[in-house]
N, C-alpha and C positions, 0 to 999 in steps of 0.2 A: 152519711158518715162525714165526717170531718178528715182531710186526706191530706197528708204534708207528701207534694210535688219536687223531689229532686232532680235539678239538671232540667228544669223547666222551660227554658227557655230552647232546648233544641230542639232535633227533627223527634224525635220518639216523645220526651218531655211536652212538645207542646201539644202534642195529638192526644197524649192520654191527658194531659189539663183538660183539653176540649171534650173528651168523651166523658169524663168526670162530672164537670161540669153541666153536660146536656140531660146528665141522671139524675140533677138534683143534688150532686154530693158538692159541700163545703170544702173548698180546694185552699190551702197555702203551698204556694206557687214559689219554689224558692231556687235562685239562681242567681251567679254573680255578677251578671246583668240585667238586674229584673225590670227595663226598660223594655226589654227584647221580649217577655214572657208576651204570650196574647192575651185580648182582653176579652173575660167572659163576667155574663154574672154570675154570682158567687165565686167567684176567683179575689185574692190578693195576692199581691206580686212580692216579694219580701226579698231582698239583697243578701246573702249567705252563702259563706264558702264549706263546702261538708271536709275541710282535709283536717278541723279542731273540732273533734269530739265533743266537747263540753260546749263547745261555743254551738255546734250543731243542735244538740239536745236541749239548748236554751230555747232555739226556735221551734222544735216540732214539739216541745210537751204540751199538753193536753188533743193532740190528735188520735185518732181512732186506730192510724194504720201511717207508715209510710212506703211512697213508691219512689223508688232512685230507678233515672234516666242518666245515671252520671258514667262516668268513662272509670277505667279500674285502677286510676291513679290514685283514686282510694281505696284504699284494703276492707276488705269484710272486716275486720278488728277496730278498725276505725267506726265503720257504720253501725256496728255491734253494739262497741262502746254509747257511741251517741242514742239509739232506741232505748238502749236500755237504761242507760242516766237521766232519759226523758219519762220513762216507764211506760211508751207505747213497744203490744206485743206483736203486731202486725207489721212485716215487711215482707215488702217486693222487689225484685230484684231484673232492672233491664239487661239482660243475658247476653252472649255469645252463641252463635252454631254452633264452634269448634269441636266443643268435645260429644257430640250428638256422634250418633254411630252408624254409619251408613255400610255394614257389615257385621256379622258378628263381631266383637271383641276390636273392631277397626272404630278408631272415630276420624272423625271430618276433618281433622287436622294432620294426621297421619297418612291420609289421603294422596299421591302422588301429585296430584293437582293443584293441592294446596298450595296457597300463592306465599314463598318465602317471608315476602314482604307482610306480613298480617302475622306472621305467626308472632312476633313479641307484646303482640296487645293480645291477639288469642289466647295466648295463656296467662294474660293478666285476670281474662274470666273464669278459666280452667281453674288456677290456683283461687281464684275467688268462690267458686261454688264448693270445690275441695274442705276448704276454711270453713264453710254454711253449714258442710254435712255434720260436721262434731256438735253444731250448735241445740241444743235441748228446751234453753229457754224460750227465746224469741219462736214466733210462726214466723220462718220466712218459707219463701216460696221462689225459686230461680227462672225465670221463665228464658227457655233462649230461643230464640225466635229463628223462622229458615233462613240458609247458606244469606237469600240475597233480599233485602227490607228496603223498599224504596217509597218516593212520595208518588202514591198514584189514588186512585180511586177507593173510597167506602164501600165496599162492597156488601160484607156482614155477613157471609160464609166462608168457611175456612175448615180445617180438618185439624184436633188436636190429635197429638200426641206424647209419651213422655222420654225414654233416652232416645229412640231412633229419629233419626232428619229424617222427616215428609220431604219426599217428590212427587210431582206430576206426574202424567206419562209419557211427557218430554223428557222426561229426566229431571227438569227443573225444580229447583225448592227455592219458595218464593212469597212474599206478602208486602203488601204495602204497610205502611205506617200507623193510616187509619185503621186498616182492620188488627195490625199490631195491637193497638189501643185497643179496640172492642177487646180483644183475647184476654186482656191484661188487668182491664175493669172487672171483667165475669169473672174472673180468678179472685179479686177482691171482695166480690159482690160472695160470689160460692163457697169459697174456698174448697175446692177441690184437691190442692194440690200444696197443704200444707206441711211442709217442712221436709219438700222433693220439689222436682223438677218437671217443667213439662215444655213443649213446643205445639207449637201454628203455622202453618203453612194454606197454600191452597191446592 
């Protein structure tokens, strides 16, 4: 597939670039330092800011699918706009925990533990999946990955699921960035989980 890479250049963005890329798929790699993108074959690294619509959808038309790695200071309406002025129907979306529900009717932001400091970007994803559900056109797909995503190890086992946050039996919910990536490609590759939400944890 031919795959437009949002927010390419950081910790999530550049690990699904790399797992893209080790499948064979044709990657444009788009971030507004694309000095910082990594270098694979079939990767191009392209300079773009996703917050002008039209100037976004100048760069991703003729792609098959796009995967945004970007932070929620762009709105779903924005990213909306721009897929569909480009006329690709495929999007992905790099998620939040927050609103996963680690009780019935309780989600992870609600949580007493929730850390105060997180919650104004938390529910920048909140209200951004909220925005996705209305949407009919576009295949997107939210993917929000466990409580805590760090740089460690490929491992390539993992447990999905879809509103509830996976834990361990430490209590922990948890995945690295590489296996992030695997979760995130197979959802591209399958599509399992179009136009709803899932998670990955170990």
């Amino acid at each position: 597939m031919k795959v437009a890479v949002l927010g390419a250049s950081g910790r999530a963005g550049s690990e699904i670039t790399k797992e893209l890329a080790s499948r064979g798929h044709q990657v444009q790699a788009i971030a507004r330092k694309p000095e910082a993108i990594p270098v694979f074959d079939g990767v191009t690294a392209v300079a773009g800011d996703a917050s002008s619509p039209s100037a976004l959808a100048e760069l991703i038309r003729g792609n098959d699918a796009v995967i945004s790695a970007l932070h929620f200071d762009v709105t779903a309406g924005q990213l909306l706009s721009a897929v569909k002025q480009a006329g690709v129907k495929r999007l992905l979306i790099t998620g939040g925990a927050a609103s996963l529900e680690v009780a019935p009717g309780v989600r992870l932001i609600d949580s007493p533990d929730f850390p105060a400091e997180w919650k104004e970007m938390a529910m920048g994803g909140i209200n951004f999946l909220e925005a996705l559900r209305g949407e009919k056109e576009v295949e997107w797909t939210f993917f929000s990955p466990a409580a805590f995503i760090f740089e460690g190890p490929r491992v390539g086992t993992f447990r999905t699921g879809t509103d509830q946050l996976i834990s361990d039996d430490a209590g922990d919910s948890k995945i690295s960035f590489a296996d992030f990536a695997i979760a995130m490609v197979d959802e591209l590759e399958q599509g399992k989980h179009i136009r709803s939400r899932f998670t990955a944890a170990y």
